[in-house]
PDB file of N, CA, C and O in Angstrom:
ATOM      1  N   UNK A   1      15.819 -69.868  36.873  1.00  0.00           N
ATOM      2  CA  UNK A   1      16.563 -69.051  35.923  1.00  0.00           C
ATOM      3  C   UNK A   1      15.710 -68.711  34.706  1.00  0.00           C
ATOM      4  O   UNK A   1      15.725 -67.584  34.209  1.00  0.00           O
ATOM      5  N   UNK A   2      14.915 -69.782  34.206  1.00  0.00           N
ATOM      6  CA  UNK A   2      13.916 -69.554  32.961  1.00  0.00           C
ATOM      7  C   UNK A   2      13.213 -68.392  33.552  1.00  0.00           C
ATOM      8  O   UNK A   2      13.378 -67.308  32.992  1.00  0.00           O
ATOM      9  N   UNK A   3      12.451 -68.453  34.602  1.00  0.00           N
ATOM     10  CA  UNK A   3      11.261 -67.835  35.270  1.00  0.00           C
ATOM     11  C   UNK A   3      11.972 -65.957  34.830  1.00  0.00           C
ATOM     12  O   UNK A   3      11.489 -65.087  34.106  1.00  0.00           O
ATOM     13  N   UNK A   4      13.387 -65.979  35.749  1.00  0.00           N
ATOM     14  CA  UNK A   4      13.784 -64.372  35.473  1.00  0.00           C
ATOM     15  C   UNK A   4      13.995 -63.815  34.462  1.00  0.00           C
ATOM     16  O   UNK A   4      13.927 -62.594  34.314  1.00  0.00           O
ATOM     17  N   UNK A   5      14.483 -65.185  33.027  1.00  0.00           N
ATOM     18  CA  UNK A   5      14.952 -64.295  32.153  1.00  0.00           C
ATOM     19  C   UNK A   5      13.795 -63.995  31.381  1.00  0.00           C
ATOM     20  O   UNK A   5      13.881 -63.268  30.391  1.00  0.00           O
ATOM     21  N   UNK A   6      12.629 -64.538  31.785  1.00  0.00           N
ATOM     22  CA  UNK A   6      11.308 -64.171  31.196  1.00  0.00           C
ATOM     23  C   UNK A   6      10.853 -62.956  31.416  1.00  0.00           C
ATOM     24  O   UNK A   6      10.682 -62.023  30.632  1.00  0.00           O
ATOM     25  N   UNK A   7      10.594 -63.085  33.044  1.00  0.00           N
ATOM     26  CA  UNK A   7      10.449 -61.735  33.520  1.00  0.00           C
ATOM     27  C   UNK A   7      11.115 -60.176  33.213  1.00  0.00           C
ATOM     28  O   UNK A   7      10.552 -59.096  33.392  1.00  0.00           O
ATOM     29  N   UNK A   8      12.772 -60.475  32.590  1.00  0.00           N
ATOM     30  CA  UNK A   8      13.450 -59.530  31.900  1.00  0.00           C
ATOM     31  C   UNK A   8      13.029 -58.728  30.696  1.00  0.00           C
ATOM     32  O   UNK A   8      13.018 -57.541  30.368  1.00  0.00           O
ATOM     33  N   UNK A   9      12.610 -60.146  30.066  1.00  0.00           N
ATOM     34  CA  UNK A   9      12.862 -59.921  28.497  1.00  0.00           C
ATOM     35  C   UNK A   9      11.069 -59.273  28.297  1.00  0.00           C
ATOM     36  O   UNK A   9      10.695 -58.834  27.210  1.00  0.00           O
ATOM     37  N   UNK A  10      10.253 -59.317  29.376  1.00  0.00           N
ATOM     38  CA  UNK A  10       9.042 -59.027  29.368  1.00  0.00           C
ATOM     39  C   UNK A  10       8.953 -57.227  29.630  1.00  0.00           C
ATOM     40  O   UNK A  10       8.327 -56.324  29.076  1.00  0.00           O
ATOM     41  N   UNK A  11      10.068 -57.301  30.929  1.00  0.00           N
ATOM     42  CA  UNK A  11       9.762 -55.970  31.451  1.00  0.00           C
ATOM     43  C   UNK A  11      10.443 -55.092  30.190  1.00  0.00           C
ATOM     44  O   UNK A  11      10.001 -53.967  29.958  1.00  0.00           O
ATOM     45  N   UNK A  12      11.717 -55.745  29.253  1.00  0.00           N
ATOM     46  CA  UNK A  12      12.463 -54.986  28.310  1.00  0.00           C
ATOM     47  C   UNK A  12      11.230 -54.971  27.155  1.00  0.00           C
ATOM     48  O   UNK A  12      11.408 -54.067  26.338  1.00  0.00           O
ATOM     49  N   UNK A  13      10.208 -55.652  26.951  1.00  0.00           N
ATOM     50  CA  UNK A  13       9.270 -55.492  25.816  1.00  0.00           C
ATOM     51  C   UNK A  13       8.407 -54.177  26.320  1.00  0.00           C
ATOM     52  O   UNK A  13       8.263 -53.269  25.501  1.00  0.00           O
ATOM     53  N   UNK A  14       7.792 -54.028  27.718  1.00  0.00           N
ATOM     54  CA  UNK A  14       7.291 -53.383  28.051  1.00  0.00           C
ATOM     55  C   UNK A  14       7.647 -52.069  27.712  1.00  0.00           C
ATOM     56  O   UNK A  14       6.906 -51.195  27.263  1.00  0.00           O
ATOM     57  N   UNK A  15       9.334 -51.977  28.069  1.00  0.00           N
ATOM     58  CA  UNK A  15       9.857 -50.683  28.206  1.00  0.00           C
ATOM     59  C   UNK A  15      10.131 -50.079  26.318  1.00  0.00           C
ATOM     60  O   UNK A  15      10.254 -48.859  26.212  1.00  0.00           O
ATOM     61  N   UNK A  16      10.175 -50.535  25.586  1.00  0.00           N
ATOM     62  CA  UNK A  16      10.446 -50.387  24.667  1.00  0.00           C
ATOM     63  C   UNK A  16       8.954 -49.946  23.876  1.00  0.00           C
ATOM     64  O   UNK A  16       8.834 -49.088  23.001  1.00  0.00           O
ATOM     65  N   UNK A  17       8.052 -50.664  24.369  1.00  0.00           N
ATOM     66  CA  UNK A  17       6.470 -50.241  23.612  1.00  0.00           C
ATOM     67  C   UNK A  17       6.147 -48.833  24.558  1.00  0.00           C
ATOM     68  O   UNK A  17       5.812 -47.790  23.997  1.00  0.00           O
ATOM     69  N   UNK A  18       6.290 -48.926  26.099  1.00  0.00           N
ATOM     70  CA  UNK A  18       6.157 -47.563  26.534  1.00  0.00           C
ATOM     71  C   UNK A  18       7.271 -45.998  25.766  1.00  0.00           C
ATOM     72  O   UNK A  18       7.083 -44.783  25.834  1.00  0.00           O
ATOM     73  N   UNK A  19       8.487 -46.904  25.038  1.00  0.00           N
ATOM     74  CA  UNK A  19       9.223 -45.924  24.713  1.00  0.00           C
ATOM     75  C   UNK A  19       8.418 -45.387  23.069  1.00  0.00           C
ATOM     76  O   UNK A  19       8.225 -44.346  22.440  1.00  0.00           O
ATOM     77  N   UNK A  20       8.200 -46.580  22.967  1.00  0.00           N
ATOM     78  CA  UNK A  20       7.511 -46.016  21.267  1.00  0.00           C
ATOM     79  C   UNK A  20       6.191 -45.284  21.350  1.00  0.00           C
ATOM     80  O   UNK A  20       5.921 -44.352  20.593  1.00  0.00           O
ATOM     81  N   UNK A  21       5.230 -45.810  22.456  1.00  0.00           N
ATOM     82  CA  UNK A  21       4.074 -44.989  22.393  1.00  0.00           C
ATOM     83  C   UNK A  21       4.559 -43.192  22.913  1.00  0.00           C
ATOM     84  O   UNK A  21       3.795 -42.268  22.631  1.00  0.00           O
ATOM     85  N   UNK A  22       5.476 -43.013  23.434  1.00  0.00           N
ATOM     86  CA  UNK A  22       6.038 -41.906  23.674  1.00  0.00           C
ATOM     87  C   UNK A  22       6.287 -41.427  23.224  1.00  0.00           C
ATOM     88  O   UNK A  22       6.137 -40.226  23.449  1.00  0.00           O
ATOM     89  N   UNK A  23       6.910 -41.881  22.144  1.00  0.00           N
ATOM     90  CA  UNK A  23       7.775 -40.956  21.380  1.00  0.00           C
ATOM     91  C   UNK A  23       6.918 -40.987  19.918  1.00  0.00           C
ATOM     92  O   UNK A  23       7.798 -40.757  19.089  1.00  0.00           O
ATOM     93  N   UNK A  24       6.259 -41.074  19.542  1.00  0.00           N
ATOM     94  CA  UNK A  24       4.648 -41.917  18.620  1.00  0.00           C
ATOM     95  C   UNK A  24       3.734 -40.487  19.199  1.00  0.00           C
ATOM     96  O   UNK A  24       3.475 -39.639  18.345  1.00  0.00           O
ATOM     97  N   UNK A  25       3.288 -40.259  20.556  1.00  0.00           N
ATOM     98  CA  UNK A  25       2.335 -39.353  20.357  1.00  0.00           C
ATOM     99  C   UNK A  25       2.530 -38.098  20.596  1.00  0.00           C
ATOM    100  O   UNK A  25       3.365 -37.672  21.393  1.00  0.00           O
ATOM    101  N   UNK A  26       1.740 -37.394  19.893  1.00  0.00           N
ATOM    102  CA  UNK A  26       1.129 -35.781  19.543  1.00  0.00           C
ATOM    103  C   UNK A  26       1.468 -34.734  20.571  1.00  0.00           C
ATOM    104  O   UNK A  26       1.774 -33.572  20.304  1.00  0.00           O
ATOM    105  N   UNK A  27       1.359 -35.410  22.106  1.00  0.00           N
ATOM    106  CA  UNK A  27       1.290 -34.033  22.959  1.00  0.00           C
ATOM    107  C   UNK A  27      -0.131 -33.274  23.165  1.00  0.00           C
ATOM    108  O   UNK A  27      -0.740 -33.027  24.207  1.00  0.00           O
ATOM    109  N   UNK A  28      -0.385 -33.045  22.078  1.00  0.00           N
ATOM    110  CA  UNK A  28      -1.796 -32.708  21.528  1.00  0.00           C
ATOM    111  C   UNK A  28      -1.849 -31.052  22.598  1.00  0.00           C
ATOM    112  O   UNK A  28      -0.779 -30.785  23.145  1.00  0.00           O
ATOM    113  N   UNK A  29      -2.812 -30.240  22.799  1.00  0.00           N
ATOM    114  CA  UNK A  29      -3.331 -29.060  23.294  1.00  0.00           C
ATOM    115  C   UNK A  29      -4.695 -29.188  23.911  1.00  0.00           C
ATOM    116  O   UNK A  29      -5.736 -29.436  23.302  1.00  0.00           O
ATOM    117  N   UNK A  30      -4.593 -29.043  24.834  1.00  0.00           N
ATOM    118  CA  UNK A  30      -6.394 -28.447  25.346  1.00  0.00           C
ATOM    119  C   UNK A  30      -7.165 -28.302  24.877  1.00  0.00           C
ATOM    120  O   UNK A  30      -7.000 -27.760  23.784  1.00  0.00           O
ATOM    121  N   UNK A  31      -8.174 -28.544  25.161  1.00  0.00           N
ATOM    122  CA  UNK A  31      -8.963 -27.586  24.330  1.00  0.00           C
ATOM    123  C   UNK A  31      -9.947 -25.848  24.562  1.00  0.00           C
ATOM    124  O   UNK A  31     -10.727 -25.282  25.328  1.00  0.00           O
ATOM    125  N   UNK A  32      -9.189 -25.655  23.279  1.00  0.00           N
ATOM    126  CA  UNK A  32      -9.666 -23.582  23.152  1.00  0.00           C
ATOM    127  C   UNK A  32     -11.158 -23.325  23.904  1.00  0.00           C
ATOM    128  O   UNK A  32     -11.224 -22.538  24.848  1.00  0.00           O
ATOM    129  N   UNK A  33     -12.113 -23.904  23.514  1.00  0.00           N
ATOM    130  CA  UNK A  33     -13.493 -23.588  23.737  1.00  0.00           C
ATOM    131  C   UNK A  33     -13.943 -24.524  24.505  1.00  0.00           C
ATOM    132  O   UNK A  33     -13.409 -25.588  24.820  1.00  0.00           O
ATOM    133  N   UNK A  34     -15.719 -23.753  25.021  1.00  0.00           N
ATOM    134  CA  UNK A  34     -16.038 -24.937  25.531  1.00  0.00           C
ATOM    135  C   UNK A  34     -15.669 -24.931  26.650  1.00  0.00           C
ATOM    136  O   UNK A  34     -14.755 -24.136  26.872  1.00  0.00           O
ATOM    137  N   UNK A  35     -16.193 -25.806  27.891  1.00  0.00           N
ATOM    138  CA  UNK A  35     -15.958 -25.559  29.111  1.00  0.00           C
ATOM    139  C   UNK A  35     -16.845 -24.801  30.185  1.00  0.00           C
ATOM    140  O   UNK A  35     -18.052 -24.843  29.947  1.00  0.00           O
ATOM    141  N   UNK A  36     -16.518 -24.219  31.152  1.00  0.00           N
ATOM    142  CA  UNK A  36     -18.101 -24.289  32.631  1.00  0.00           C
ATOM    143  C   UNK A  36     -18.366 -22.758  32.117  1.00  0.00           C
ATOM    144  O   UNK A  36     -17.538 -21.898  31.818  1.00  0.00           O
ATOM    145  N   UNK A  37     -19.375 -22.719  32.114  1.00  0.00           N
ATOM    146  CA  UNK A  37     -20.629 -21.642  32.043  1.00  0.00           C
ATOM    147  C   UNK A  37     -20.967 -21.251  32.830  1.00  0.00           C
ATOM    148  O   UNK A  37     -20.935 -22.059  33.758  1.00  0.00           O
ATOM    149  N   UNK A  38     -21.434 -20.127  33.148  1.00  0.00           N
ATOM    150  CA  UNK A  38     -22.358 -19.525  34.832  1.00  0.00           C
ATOM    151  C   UNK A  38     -24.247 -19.935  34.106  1.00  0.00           C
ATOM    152  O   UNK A  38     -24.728 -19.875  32.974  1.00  0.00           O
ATOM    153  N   UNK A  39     -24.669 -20.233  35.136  1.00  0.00           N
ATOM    154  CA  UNK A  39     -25.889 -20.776  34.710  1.00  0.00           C
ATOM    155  C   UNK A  39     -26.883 -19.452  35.529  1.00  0.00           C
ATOM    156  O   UNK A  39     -26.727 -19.006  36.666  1.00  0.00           O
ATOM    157  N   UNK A  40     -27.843 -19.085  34.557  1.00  0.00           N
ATOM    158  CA  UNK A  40     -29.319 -18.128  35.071  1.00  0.00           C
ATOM    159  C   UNK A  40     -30.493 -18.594  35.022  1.00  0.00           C
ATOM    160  O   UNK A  40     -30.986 -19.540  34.408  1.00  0.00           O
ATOM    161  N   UNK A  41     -30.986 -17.670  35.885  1.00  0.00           N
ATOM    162  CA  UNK A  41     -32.576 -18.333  35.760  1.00  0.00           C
ATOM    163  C   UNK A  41     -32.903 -19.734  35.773  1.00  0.00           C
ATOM    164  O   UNK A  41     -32.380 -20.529  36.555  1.00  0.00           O
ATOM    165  N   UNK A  42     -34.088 -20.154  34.591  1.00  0.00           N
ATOM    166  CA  UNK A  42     -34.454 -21.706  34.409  1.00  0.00           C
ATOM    167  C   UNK A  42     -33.380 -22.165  34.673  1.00  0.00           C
ATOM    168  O   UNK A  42     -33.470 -22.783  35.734  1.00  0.00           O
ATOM    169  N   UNK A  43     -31.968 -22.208  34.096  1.00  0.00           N
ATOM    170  CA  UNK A  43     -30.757 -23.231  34.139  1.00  0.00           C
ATOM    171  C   UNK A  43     -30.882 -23.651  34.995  1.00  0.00           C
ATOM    172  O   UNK A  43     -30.935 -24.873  34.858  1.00  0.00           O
ATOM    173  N   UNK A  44     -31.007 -23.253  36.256  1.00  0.00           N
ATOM    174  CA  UNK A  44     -30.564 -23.752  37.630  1.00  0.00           C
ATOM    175  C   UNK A  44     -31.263 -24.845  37.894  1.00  0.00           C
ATOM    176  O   UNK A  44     -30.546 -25.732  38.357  1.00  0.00           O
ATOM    177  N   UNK A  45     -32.433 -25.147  37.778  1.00  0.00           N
ATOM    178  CA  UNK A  45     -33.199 -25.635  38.523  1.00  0.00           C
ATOM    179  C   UNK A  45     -32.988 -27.342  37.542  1.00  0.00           C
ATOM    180  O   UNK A  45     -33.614 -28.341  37.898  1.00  0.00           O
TER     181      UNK A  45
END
């Protein structure tokens, strides 16, 4: 009985820090620039 209510009160800590880091971050955007290039000449090699 100790063993589960551990396991509870662990998975309820879990769920509560996954709820705050959630609701805590930005979302944030892509980023604008930057990114794959076509390569010529010298580049290639």
């Amino acid at each position: 009985m100790r063993a589960l209510r551990r396991a509870g009160a662990a998975m309820l800590l879990a769920g509560l820090v996954g709820a705050l880091l959630r609701l805590r971050g930005t979302g944030g955007k892509p980023p604008q620039n930057g990114g794959w290039r076509e390569l010529a000449g010298d580049e290639l090699r």
